[in-house]
C-alpha positions as CSV (number, residue, x, y, z in Angstrom):
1,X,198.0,-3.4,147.8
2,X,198.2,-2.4,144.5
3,X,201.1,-1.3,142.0
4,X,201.5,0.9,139.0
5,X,201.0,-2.4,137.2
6,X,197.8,-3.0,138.1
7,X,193.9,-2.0,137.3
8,X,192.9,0.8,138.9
9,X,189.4,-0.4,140.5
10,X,188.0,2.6,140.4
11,X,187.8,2.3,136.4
12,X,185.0,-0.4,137.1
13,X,183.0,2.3,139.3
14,X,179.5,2.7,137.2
15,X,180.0,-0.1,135.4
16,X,176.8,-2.1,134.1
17,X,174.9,-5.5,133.1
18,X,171.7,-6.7,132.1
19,X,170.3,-10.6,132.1
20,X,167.2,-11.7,132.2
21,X,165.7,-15.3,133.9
22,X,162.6,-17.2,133.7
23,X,161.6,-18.3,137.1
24,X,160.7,-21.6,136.6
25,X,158.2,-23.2,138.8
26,X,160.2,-26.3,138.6
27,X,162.9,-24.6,140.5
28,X,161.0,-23.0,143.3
29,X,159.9,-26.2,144.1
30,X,163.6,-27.3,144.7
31,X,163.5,-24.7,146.3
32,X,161.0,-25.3,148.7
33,X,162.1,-29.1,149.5
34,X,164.9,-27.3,150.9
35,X,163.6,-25.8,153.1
36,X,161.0,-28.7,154.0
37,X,157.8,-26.7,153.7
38,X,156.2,-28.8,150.6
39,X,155.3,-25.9,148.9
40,X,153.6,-26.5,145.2
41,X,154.5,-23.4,143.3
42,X,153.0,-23.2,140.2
43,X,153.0,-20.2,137.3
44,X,151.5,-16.7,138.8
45,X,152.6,-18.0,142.8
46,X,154.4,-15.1,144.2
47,X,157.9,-15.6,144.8
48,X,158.8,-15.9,148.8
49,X,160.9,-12.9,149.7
50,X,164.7,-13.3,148.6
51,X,163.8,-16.1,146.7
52,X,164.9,-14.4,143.4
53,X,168.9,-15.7,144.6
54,X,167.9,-18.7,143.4
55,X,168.1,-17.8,139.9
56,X,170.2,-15.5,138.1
57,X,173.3,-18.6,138.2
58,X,176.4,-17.8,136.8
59,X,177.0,-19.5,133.6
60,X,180.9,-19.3,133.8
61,X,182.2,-22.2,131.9
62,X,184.2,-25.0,134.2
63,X,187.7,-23.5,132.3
64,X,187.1,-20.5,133.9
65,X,186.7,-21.1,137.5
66,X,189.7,-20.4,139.8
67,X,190.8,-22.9,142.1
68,X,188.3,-21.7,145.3
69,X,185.5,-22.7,142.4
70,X,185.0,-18.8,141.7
71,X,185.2,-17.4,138.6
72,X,188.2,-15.6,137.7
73,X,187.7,-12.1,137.9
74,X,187.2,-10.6,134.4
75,X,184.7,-9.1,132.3
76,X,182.0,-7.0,134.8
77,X,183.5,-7.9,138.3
78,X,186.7,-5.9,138.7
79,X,189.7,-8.0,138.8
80,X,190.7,-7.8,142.5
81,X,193.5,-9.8,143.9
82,X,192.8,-10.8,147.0
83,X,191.8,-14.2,147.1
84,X,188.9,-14.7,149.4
85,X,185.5,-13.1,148.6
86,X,182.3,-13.3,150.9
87,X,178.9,-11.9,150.6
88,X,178.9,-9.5,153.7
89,X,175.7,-8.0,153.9
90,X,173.0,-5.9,151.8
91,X,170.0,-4.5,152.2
92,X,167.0,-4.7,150.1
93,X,163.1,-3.0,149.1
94,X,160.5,-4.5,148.4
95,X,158.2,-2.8,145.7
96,X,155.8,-5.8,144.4
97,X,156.0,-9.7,144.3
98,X,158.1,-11.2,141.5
99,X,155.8,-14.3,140.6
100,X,156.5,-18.0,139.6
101,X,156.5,-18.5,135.7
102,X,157.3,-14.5,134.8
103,X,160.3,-13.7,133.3
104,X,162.3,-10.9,135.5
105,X,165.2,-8.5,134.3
106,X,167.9,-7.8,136.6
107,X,169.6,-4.6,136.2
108,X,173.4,-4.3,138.1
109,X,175.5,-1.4,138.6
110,X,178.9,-1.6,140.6
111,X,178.4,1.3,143.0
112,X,181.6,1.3,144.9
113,X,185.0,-0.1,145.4
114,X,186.8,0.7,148.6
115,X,190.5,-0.6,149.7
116,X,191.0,-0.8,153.4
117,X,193.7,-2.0,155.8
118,X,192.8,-3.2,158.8
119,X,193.6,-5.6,161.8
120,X,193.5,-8.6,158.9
121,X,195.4,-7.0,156.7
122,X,194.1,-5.9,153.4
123,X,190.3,-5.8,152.7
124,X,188.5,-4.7,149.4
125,X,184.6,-3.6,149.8
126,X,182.3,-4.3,146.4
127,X,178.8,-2.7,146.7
128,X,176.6,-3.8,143.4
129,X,173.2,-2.1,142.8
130,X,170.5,-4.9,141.5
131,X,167.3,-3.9,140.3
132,X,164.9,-6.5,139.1
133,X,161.4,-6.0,137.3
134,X,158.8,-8.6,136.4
135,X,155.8,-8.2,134.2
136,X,154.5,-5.1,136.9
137,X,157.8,-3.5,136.5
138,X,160.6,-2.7,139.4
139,X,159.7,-4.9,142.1
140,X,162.6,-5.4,144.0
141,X,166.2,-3.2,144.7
142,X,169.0,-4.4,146.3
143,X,172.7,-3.3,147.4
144,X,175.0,-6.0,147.7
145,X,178.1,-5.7,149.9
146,X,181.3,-8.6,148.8
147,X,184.6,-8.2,150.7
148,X,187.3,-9.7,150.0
149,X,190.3,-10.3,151.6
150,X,193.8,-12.2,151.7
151,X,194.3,-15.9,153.4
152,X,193.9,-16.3,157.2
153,X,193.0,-18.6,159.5
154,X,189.9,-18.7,160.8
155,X,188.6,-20.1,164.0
156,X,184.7,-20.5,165.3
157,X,183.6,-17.7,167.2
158,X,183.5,-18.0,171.2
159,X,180.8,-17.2,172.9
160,X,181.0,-14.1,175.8
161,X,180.0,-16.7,178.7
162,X,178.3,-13.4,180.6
163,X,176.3,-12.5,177.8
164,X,172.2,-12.6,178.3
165,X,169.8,-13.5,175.4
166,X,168.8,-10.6,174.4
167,X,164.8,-10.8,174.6
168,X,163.0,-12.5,171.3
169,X,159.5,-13.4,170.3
170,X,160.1,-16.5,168.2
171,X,163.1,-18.9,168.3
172,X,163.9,-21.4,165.4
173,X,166.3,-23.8,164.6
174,X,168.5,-25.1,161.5
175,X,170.9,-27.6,161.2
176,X,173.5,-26.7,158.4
177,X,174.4,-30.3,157.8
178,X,176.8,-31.3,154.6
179,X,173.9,-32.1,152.7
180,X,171.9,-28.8,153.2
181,X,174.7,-27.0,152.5
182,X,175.2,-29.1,149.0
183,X,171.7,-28.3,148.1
184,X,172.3,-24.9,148.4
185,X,175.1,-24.8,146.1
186,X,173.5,-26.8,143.8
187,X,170.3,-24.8,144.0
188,X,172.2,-21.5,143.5
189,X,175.0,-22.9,140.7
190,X,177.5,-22.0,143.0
191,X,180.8,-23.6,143.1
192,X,182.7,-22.0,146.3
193,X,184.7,-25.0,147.7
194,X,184.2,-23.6,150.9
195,X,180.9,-24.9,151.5
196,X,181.0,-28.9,150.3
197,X,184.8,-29.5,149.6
198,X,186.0,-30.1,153.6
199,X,189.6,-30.6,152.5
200,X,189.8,-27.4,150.8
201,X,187.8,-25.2,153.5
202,X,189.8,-26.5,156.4
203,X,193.6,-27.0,155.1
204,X,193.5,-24.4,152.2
205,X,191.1,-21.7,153.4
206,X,191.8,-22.5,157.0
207,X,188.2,-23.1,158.2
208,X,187.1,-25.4,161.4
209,X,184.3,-27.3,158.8
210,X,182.6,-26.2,156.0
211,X,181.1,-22.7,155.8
212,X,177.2,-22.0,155.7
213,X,176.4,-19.8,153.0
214,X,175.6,-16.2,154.3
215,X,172.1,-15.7,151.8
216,X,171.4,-19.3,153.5
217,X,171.2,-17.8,156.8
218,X,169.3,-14.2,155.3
219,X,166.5,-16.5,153.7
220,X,166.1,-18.0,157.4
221,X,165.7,-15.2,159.0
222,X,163.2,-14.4,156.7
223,X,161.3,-17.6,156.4
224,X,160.8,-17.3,160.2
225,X,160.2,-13.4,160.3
226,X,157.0,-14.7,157.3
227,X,155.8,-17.6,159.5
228,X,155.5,-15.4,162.7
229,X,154.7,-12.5,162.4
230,X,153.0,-12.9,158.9
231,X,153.1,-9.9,157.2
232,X,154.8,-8.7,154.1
233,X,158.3,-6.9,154.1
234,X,158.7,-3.9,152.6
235,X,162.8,-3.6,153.6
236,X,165.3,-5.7,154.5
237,X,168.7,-5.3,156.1
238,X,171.2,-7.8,156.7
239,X,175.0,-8.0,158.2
240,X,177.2,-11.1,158.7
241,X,179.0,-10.6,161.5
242,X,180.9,-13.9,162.0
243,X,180.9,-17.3,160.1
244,X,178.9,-20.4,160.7
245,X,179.6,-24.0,159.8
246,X,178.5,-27.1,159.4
247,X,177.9,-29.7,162.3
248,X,175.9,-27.7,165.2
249,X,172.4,-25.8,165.2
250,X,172.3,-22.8,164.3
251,X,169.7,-20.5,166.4
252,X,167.2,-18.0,164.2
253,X,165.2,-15.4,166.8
254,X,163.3,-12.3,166.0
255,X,161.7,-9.4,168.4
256,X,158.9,-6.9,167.1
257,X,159.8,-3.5,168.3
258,X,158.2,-0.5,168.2
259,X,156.3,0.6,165.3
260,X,156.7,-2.0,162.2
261,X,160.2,-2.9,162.7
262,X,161.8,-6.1,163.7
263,X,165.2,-7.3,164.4
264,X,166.2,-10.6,163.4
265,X,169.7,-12.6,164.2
266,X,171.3,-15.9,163.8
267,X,173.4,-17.1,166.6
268,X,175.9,-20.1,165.9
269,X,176.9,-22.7,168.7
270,X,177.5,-21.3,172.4
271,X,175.2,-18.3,171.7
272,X,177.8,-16.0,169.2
273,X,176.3,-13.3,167.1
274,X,176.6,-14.3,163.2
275,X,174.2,-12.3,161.9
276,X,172.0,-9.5,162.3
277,X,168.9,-7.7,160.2
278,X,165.9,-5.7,160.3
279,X,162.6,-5.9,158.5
280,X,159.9,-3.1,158.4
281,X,156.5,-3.5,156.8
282,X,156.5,0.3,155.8
């Protein structure tokens, strides 16, 4: 995949950034219409978990967007070539609340860069290290796994028609409509044609219909793990494991297993497995 012309990613390994946001409540109450749960968040209201993706937004000037409505890869991200990048998984601890109104510093460290071949040809794995602190100091760290990848067609999952439900306590369910998915964009400053530009997501990425965002589907699975079972999490573990898209209902279910671990998923229409996590309260 690469030449002796280009970078060597590896250089970027250890790399480092530093911002800081303020978490308006103003925002968090976007937030929350998105979701449909009226919440009025006000200065000093702790933050829902995963909530903090809602701010950090890029600030990459429209001139330097590439034509998928990504920015071109310079500066801190290490200029990989391959042209489709998704957010693939992560996993996450939970030290204390991050709270409405506070301003929070978000430490990020490129852990790793792997090249892969496989079955759809060239793959690249980004891991980044975040590791955010409010006014009690670190309260959340997170690794953050992108892969990208070359062009290919991709087709909606089919469902194995002999597979059982596995057994769940709860059972939600979302529509990813166009307008949801728009929100979400706007709500998180990002430009990704893939996910409100149908044109561009089915004849130049190749989609069936638009793509739900994967941290979309994470703060679902979240949301439902808080309204049943009602306690806090202390880690969280996610994997997408096939896309969803706009247009059918997308399924949320959870199970409490032994001790204080749970196992969430998303299924997307016909039953198909598109994502999977796990949340313990220790």
């Amino acid at each position: 995949m690469t030449s002796t012309h280009d970078p060597d990613l590896q250089d970027w390994v250890g790399r480092t950034e530093t911002a800081q946001d303020r978490f308006h409540a103003e925002h968090a109450r976007r937030v929350a219409a998105l979701y449909d749960d009226g919440a009025a968040f006000g200065d000093g209201d702790p933050l829902p978990p995963l909530w903090h993706w809602f701010y950090f937004a890029p600030t990459t000037a429209r001139s330097g967007l590439g034509p998928d409505g990504h920015p071109e890869r310079t500066g801190f991200m290490p200029p990989i070539p391959l042209p489709r990048r998704m957010w693939a998984g992560g996993r996450l601890v939970f030290h204390a609340p991050l709270r409405v109104g506070e301003t929070v510093t978000r430490e990020t460290e490129i852990l790793s860069v792997k090249e892969k071949s496989g079955k759809q040809g060239d793959l690249v794995f980004l891991t980044l290290k975040h590791r955010l602190s409010g006014h009690d100091g670190l309260a959340v760290e997170e690794e953050q796994d992108i892969v990208y990848r070359g062009h290919s067609t991709t087709r909606q999952p089919e469902p194995d028609p002999g597979a059982e439900t596995p057994a769940h306590d709860w059972k939600d369910t979302f529509l990813p409509d166009p307008v949801v998915l728009f929100r979400f964009s706007a709500l998180t400053f990002n430009a990704h044609r893939i996910h409100y530009d149908l044109p561009y997501a089915t004849q130049d990425e190749g989609y069936p219909g638009l793509v739900m965002h994967g941290p979309l589907t994470a703060t679902l699975l979240m949301k439902g793990f808080c309204e049943h079972v009602g306690a806090a999490p202390r880690s969280f573990s996610f994997r997408g494991r096939a896309p969803l898209f706009s247009g059918g209902d997308v399924v949320l279910r959870g199970r409490r297993d032994e001790g204080q671990s749970h196992a969430l998923w998303a299924e997307g229409p016909g039953g198909y497995t598109a994502m999977t996590a796990t949340i313990s309260t220790t």
